[in-house]
N, C-alpha and C positions, 0 to 999 in steps of 0.2 A: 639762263634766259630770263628765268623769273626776275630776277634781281638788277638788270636792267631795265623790266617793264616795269617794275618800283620805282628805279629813277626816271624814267619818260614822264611817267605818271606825275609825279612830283615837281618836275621839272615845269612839265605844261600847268600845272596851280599857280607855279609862283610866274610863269608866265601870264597868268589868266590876273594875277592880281597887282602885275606891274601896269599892266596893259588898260586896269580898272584904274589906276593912278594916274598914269600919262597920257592915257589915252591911243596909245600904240603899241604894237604888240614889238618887244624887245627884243635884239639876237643878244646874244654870249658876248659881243665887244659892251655892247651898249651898256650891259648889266653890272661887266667889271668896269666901264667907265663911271658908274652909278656909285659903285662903291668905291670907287679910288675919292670920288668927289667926296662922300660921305665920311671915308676914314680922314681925307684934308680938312673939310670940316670951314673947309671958304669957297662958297659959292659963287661964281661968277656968271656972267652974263656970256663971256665969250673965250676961249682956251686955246692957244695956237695949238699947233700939230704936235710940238716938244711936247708942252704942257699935257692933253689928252692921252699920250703913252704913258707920261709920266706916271700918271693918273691910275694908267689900265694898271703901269708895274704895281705901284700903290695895293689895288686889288689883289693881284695874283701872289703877295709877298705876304700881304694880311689875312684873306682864305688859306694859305699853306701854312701860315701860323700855326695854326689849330692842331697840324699833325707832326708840329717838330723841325718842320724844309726852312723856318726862317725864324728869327726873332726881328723885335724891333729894336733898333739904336740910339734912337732917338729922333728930335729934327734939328734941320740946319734954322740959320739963322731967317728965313722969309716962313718958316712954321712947316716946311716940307717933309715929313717922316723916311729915316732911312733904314734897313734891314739890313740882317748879318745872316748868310746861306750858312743852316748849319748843316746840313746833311743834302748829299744830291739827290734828283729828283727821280724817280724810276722813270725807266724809258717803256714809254709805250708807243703803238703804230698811233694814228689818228683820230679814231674813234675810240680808242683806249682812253690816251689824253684827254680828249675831249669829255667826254664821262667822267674822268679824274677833276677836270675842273670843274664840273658842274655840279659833283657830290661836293665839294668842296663851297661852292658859291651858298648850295641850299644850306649845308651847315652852319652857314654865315648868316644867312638871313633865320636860320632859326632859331639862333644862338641870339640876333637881334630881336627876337618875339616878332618876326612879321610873316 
């Protein structure tokens, strides 16, 4: 139990310091939405529905980086980054996952110095 009240704790900071940024307090889409735009690296003003998944995949492909689930391929020709699955991902229930992603997004952003 401890070790999840480590990651809440952690969690809620870098929520405390997203939320000091934007000015609103962020869920778990928004944040890999945050970083899909960040590792695209082209800001826009506005992102259909395609594009904002694309965006989330983006994140979730670049956080699991870090532990081996994916490398990068490169990009296509509009500057879009694409991944190679290298290993499947362990199955967990909901809050399993969930925690999985999350340890995984702060390792990003710590990894980024923020």
């Amino acid at each position: 139990m401890e070790m999840q009240d480590d990651l809440q704790a952690r969690w809620w900071r870098l929520e405390e310091k997203l939320m000091e940024r934007f000015g609103k307090k962020p869920d778990l889409e928004s944040i890999l939405f945050l970083i899909g735009v960040q590792e695209l690296g082209d800001i826009k003003a506005k992102y259909s529905k395609e594009q904002k998944q694309d965006l989330m995949h983006i994140a979730m492909c670049t956080i699991l980086s870090s532990s081996g689930y994916y490398e990068l391929e490169g990009a296509d020709a509009d500057g879009w980054p694409h991944f190679r699955q290298l290993k499947a991902l362990p199955t967990y229930d909901l809050i399993q996952q969930e925690n999985f992603i999350k340890d995984h997004v702060l390792l990003y952003f710590a990894d980024k110095g923020f």
